[in-house]
N, C-alpha and C positions, 0 to 999 in steps of 0.2 A: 404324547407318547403313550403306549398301549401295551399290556404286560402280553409278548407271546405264549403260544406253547401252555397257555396254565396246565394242562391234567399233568402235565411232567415233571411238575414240582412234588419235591419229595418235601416230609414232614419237619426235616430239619434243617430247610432251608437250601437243599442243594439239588441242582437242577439234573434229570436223567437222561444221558443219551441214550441210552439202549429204548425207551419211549419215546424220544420225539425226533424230528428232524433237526443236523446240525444247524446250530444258531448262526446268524450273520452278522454277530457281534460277541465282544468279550468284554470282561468288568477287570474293573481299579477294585482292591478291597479296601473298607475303612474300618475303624475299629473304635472302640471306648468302654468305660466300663473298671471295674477292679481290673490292677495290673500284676498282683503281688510277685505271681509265679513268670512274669515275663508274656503272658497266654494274648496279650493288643499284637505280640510282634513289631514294637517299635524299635528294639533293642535298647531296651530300658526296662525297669518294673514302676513307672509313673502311671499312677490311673489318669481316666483322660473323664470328663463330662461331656467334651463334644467330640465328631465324628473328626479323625485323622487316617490321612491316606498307610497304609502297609504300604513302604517302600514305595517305587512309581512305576512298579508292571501292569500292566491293564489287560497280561493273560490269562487271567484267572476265571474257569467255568463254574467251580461251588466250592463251599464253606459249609464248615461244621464246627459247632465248638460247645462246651459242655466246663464240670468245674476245672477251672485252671488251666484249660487246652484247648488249644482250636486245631483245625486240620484242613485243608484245602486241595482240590486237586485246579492243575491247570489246564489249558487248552491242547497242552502237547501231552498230556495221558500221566504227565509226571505228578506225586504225592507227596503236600509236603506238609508240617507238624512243630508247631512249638509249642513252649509254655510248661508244664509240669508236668516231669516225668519220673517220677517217686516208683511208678507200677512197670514204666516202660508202656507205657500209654503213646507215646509219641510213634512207636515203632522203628525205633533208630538203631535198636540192640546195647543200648547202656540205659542209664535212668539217669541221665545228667538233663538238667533243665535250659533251654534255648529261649532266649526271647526275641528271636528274629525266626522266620520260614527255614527249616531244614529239610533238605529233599529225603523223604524216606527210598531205601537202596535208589535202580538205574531205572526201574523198568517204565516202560508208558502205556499203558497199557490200562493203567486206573480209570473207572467208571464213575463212580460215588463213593462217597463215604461221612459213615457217619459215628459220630465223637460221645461215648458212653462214658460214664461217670468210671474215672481211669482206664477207660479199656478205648479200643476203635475198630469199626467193623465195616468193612467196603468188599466192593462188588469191580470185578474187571470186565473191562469189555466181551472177555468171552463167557462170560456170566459165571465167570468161580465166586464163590464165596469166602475170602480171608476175616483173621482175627488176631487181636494181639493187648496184651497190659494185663491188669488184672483180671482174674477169673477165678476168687473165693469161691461166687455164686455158680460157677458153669457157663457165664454167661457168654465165653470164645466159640461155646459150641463145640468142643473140640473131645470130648467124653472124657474129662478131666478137669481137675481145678488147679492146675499148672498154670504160673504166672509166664508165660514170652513176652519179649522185648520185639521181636521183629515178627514181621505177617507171617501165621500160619493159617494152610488152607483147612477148610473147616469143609473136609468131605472132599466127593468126588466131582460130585455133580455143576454140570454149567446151565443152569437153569434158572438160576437167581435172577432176579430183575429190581425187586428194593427192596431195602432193611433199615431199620428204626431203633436208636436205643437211648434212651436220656439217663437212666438209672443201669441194674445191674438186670433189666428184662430186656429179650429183642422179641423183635417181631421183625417176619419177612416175607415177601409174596413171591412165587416163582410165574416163570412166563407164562404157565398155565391156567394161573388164577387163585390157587391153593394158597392158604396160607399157614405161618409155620411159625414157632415159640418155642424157647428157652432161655434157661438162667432162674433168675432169684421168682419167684411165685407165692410168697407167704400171703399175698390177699389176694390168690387167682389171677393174678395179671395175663398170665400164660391163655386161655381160655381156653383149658384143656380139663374144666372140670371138677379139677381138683386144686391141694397147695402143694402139688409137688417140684419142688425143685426136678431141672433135667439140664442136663450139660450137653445134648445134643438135640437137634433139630426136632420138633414134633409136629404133625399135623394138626392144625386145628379143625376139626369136624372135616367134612369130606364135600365140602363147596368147592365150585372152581370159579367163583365172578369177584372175588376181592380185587378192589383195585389200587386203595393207598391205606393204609396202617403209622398211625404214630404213638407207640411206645413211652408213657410216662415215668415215674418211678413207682406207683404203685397200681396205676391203673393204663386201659389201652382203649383208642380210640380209632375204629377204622370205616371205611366204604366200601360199599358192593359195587360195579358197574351198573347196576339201575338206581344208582344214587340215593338210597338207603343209607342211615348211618347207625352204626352197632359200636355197643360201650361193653368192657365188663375187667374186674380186679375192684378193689376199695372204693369205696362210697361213702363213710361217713362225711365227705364234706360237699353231699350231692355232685358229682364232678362224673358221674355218669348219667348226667339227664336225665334218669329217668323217673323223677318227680320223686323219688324219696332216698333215704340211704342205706338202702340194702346192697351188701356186695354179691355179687355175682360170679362164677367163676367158670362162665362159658357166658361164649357174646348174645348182650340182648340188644333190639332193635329203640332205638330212641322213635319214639314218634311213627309217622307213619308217612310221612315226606320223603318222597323220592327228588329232591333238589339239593343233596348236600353235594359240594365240592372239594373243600380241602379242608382236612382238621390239623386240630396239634393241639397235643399232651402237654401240661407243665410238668415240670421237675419234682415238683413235689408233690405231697399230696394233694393240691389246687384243684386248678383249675382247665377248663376245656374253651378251645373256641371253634370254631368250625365260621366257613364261607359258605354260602350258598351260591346256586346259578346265577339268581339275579342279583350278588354283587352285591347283598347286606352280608353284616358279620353278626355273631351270635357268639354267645358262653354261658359259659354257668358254672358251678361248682364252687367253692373257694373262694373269699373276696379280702383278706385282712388289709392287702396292701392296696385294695384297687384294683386289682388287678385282672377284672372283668370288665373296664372301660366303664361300667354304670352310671359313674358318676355317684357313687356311694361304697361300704364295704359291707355291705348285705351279700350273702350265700345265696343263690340259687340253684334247684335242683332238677331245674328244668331249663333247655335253651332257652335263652331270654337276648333280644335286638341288642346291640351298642348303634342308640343315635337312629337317625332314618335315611342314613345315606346308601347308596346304594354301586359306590364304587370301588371297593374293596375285591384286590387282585389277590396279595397274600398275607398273611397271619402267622405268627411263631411265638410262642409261648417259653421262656427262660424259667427259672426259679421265681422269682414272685413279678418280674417284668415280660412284658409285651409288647414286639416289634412288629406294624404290617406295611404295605404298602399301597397304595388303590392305581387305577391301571392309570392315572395321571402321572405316575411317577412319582408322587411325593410319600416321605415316610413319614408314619407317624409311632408314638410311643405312647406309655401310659406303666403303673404299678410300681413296686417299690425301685426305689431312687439315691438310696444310700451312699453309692456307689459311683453315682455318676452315669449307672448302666443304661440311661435312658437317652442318654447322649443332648440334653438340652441346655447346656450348660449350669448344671446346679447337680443338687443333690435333694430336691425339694419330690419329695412322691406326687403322682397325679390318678383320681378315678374317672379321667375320660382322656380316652385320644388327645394327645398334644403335638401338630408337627413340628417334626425335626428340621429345623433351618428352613430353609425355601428352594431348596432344588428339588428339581423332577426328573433327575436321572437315576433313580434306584431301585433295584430289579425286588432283592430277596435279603432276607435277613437271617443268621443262623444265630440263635441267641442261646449263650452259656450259662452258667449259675448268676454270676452278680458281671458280665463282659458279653460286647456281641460284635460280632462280623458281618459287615455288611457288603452287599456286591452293589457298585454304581458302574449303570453304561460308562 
């Protein structure tokens, strides 16, 4: 089995209609991981160490999940959200917490979305751009740092096509190429030059070939369409590749390789991984837990190989764990372990790829702070 459609995967693990053609298949979600806030959706708060089915719907198009919440849209456009809802993060219009899938309001019409550190931010089929949970930072977008409970639209425009937020930064690209920033920026994450906070959309420079963007918590990691790859926010833990740790606060180009494919942002100040064409994986940044695959906890500040394999479909980066999949279908995992988040039954941390169980039906992975959500054919 052979991962379709790659360039349509979004950074946090949820796949894009508005880019590729509809799929001719739907996924079972699984889960594991810390439970505290209910955020597995078993209807329980028991952490789990290995992968368990959510319920037995197998309609499910993408998964997103971040601390304490996950969010899913399914095949019939419907949006749905449990786990912890202290901000109104779930989008439900109260702050009571669910640990089973609650459908956010009627409508079907949901495209993506993606689950920010208390907030969540999705894209509809007609490319509106919504927001909703907390917003200290601006980071709704919304020219205001009003907390809502239920999706509001963030502008007018239907232009949007993906967005990214693991922390209190987004990033997003519209159909045209441009890419676009706001929220929290105290280490330039925005790439707009400066550390200023903004609560509403900004252009980044005046490019139009961006093609995928994934949003860390203090740094951002995106692609040009001639498969360039550009880093820029916080660097003390080299996690912008670009061989030392100077922060930057407008994007700089890693290297001079036109062959990246898909990246992702950790949660923290960490670490980075990126795909290539030919199907190796690569990181750098950040290692305390392992959580570069090296097979050590040494920092690099430079993309540096995991292994010499070269069949590596996707890649997701959690807080200090690491979910990918290779187009055989099989997952594998690696980094901190405390939790169980790595789904291999223990709690034992690992610095190299370890796979998960022995199937090879699973497409993508969207992995939270210490909990991940997994989609399988």
């Amino acid at each position: 089995m052979s991962l379709r459609y790659t360039g349509a995967w979004l950074q946090d693990g949820a796949f894009n209609p508005l880019t590729a053609p509809t799929p001719s298949y739907t996924y079972g979600i699984w889960s594991f991981g810390l439970n505290s806030s209910g955020e597995l959706g078993q209807g329980n708060t028991t952490n789990l160490s290995s992968p368990k089915q959510v319920g037995s719907l197998t309609n499910w198009a993408s998964v997103s999940a971040n601390v304490g919440s996950s969010m899913g849209i399914k095949t019939d456009g419907t949006l749905w959200a449990w786990g912890a809802n202290n901000t109104g993060q779930l989008g439900l219009g109260n702050r009571t917490y669910y640990s089973s899938p609650k459908q956010v309001g009627a409508l079907t019409t949901w495209s993506t979305v993606s689950a920010g550190q208390y907030c969540g931010i999705a894209i509809k089929t007609d490319g509106t751009l919504w927001s909703w949970g907390y917003n200290a930072q601006g980071q709704l977008g919304l020219g205001n740092q009003t907390y809502y409970s239920s999706p509001k639209q963030v502008g007018s425009l239907t232009t949007w096509s993906s967005v990214s937020i693991k922390g209190y930064s987004v990033a997003a690209i519209k159909t045209d190429g441009t890419l676009w920033s706001w929220g929290y920026n105290a280490q330039g994450q925005l790439g707009l030059g400066n550390t200023t906070y903004y609560s509403s959309p900004k252009q980044v420079g005046s490019l139009t070939n961006w093609k995928s963007v994934s949003a860390g918590y203090y740094f951002t990691i995106a692609t040009k369409s001639d498969g360039s790859l550009w880093t820029w926010g916080y660097n003390g833990t080299g996690c912008l590749g670009l061989g030392n740790s100077t922060a930057y606060s407008s994007p700089k180009q890693v290297g001079s390789l036109t062959n990246w494919l898909q990246v992702t942002a950790g949660q923290t100040r960490s670490c980075a991984l990126s795909i290539k064409t030919d199907g190796t994986l690569w990181s750098w940044g950040q290692n305390t837990e392992g959580e570069l695959g090296q097979g050590n906890t040494s920092y690099f500040s430079s993309p540096k190989q995991v292994g010499a394999l070269t069949g590596w479909a996707f890649v997701n980066a959690g807080g200090q764990q690491v979910l990918a999949t290779k187009t055989n279908g099989t997952l594998w995992a690696w980094g901190k372990n405390n939790n169980g988040q790595l789904g291999l039954g223990n709690t034992t941390s690992y610095s190299s790829p370890v796979q998960v169980g022995s199937l090879t039906t699973w497409s993508s992975a969207a992995t939270g702070y210490n909990h991940n959500i997994v989609l399988q054919y």
